[in-house]
Structures are given as C-alpha cells and as structure tokens.
Wavefront OBJ file of the C-alpha trace (Angstrom):
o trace
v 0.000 0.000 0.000
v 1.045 3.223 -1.018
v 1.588 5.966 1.950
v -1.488 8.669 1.391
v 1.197 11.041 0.476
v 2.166 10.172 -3.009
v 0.178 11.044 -5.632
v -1.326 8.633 -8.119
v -2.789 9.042 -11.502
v -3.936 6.862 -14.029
v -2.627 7.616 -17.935
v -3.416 6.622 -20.945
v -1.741 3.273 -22.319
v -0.273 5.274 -25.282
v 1.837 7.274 -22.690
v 3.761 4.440 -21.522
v 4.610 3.482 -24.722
v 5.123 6.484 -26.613
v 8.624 7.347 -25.450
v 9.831 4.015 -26.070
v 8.545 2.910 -29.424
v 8.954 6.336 -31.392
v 12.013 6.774 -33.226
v 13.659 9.805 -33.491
v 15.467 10.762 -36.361
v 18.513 11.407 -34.826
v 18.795 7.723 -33.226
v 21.591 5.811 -34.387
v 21.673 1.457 -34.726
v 21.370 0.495 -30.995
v 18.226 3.585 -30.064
v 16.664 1.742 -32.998
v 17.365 -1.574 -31.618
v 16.240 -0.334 -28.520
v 12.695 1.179 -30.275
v 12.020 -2.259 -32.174
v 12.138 -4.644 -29.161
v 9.889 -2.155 -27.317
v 7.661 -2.336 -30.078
v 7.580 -6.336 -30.013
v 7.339 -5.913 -26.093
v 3.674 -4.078 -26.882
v 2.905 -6.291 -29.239
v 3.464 -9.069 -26.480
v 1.743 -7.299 -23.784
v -1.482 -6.158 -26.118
v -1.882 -9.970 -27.304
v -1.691 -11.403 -23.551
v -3.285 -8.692 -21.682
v -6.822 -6.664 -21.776
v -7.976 -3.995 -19.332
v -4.654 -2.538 -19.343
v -3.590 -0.020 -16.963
v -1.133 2.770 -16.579
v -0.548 4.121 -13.163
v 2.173 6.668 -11.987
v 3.036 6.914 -8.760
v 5.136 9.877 -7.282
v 6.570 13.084 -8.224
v 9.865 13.324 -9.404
v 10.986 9.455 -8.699
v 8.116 8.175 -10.354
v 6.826 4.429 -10.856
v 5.660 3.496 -13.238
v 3.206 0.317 -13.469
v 1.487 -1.282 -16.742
v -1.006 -3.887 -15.210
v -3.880 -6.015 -16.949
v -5.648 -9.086 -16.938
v -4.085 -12.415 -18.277
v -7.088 -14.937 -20.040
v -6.499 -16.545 -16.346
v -7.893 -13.799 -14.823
v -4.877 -13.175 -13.050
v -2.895 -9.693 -13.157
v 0.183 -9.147 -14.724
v 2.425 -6.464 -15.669
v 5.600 -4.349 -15.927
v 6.861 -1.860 -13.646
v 9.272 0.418 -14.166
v 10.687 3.665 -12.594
v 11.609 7.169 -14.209
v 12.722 10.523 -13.085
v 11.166 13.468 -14.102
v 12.057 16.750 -13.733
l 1 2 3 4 5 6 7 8 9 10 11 12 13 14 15 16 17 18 19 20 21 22 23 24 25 26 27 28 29 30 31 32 33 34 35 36 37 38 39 40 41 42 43 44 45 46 47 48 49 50 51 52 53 54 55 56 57 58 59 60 61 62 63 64 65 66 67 68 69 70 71 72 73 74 75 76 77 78 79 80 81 82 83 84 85
C-alpha cells in the first residue's frame, strides 16, 4: 500500500509506450534496436493482456506500473521507474 502522500494518476496506455517505441530521427543502430524490441514488447503485452492499466506513482521518482488481466484472470504487468524533472 502506497503511503497517502504520493500522488497517483492513471494515464493513458499510449503514454507508456510512446517514449519508447517512437524513433527519433537522430537515433543511431542500438536507439533503434532499442525502439524495435519495445515495439515487439507491446505487441506481447497487447496480445496477452486486456484492461490494461497505466498508473504513476510519485513526483519526481516516479513508478511506473502497466497492469492487466491475463485470459487466467490473473494480473500481470511491468513496472518500471523514471525521473522526471
């Protein structure tokens, strides 16, 4: 459980991804390495998962959590952290 001090917010899917999967013109072999097996990671993740969710959580040192629902019915997801300033 999260202390009631951080703040939360949901975002859309296309957030998460967006940084990761759009090349950039001035990215050379390994950024576009990097782009194409984030790509195939949302590929993965959109065939194995439905009600996806994106939730950030903190300010600066933020986590970041992609969570949805395997045909189980069990959750799964990725988790990751970034810094924003």
């Amino acid at each position: 459980m999260l202390p009631p001090d951080i703040f939360v917010e949901e975002r859309a899917e296309e957030d998460f991804w967006a940084p990761v999967t759009t090349e950039q013109d001035w990215y050379e072999a390994e950024e576009k390495t990097r782009v194409d097996q984030f790509k195939q990671l949302r590929q993965l993740v959109e065939a194995e998962l439905t009600d996806r969710q994106v939730f950030y959580a903190g300010n600066v040192e933020i986590d970041v959590y992609l969570l949805g629902k395997q045909a189980t019915g069990d959750r799964a997801g990725s988790h990751t952290k970034i810094i924003q300033t």
